[in-house]
Structures are given as C-alpha cells and as structure tokens.
N, C-alpha and C positions, 0 to 999 in steps of 0.2 A: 812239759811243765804242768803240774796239777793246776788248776784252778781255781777260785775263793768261794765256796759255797756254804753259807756258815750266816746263823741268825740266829736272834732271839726274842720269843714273843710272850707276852704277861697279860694273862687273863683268866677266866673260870672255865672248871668244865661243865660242859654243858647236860654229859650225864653221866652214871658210872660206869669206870672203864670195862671194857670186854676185852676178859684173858682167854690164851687158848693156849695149846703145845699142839702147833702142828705136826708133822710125819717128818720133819727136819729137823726136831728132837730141842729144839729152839724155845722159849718163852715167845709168845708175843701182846702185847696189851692195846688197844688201839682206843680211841676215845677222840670229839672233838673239845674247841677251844673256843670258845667265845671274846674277842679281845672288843675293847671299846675304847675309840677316842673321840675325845675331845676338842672343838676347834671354835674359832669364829667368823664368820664369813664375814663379806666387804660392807656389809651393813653393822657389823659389830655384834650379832646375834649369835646366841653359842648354840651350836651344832653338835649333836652325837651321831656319830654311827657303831658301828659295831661288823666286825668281820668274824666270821667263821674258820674255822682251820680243822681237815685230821690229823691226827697225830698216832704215831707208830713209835712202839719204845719195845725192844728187845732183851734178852738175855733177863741178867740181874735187873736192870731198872725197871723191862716188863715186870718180873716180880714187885717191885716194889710199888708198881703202878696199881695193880691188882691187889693190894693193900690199903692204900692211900686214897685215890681215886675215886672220888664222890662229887654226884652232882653239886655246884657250887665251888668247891675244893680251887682255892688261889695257888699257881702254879706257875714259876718262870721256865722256860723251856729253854736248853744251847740245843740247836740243832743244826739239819741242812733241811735243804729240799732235794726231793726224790720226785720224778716225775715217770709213772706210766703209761706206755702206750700197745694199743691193739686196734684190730680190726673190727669193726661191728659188722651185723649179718648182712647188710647192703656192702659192705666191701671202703667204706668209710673209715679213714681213721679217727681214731677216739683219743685222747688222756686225760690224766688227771694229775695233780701235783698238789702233796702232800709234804709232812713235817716227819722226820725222822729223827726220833728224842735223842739225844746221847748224854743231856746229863737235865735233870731237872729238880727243881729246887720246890718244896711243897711248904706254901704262906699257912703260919698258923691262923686258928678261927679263935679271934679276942671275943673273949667272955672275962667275965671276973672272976673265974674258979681258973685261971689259965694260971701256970706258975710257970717260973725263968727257968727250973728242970725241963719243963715238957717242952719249951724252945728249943733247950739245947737237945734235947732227942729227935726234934721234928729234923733240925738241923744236917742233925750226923744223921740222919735217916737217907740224904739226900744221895741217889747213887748216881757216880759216871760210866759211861760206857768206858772207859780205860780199865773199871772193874769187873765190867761185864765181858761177853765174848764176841768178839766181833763175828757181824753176820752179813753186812753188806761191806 
C-alpha cells in the first residue's frame, strides 16, 4: 500500500530561483521558501516565527519556476517531501529533507497598474506536474 505524503506550504521566496538541465536531459529549478506564522502564547502575546524550506520543481513547472521566480514572489506549493541520505567522510550518516514541487500556484504582486487580465494569466500560468514529466 502507497503511503500519504503530500503537503502544502505558502510563503515567499527567499531568492531567485536556480534553473539548470542537468545530463538527465530534465529541467530542474530549486529555490528556498520562507513561510511565517503567526501565534499567541499562554500570555496572550503574538509570536512570529518563520521557517525555511528547499524546494525542487521539475520538468515543465521547473520551467515555469525559472520564469516567475523572484525574490519575494508569493507562492502556494502541492507537494511531498523527499528526504536524502549519504555518508559523510567520518563514515557518519547525513540527510536532508526537502519539498518536491508538483504543482504551484504563483500570488499576484498588487499594485494599482495590476488589471483582472494579468490575474487571469498569472492564474493559467500555474503548471502541474500531471503536465509536466514525471521524474521521480
């Protein structure tokens, strides 16, 4: 039986993304994600923190990452997590766990020159990996 691994996080990025095509003939765009929330502890005092995320996006939506993709740039992510592991030079193991994009949604930046056309483009702009090709 497959297992549930599947999330979604809303925040900014943190800088612009980095596209590459590696030797596997693949798009790939990686960038992180700055999320922030909000709370109030038992004194009733509002709390921010703020978490970091990387993010991996392939195929087509790689493209479309390597387009859009600006530091600041409001972004909801559907993903999973993808966790790697290896060996470091002492014979230690290592990972890491990361966000693998499969469909993300890019928040327009309100000004007053924004018109309800360039919504509806930001919109349809938005790619799935069901468009894209799968790589993992």
């Amino acid at each position: 039986m497959n297992q549930l691994n599947s999330l979604i996080i809303e925040g900014n990025a943190v800088r612009k993304a980095e596209f590459s095509e590696p030797k596997t003939g693949f798009y790939v765009c990686r960038f992180p994600v700055a999320v922030n929330r909000w709370y109030k502890n038992k004194n009733n005092e509002g709390v921010s923190e703020v978490s970091f995320f990387d993010v991996e996006a392939y195929g087509k939506v790689a493209e479309t990452c390597n387009r859009k993709v600006d530091k600041g740039t409001g972004l909801r992510i559907v993903g999973r997590l993808k966790q790697d592991r290896w060996k470091d030079k002492e014979g230690k193991t290592q990972s890491k766990c990361y966000v693998i994009a499969e469909h993300i949604e890019y928040k327009p930046k309100f000004n007053n020159s924004v018109t309800s056309t360039e919504l509806e483009q930001t919109a349809d702009e938005s790619v799935s990996e069901q468009e894209a090709v799968e790589v993992f």
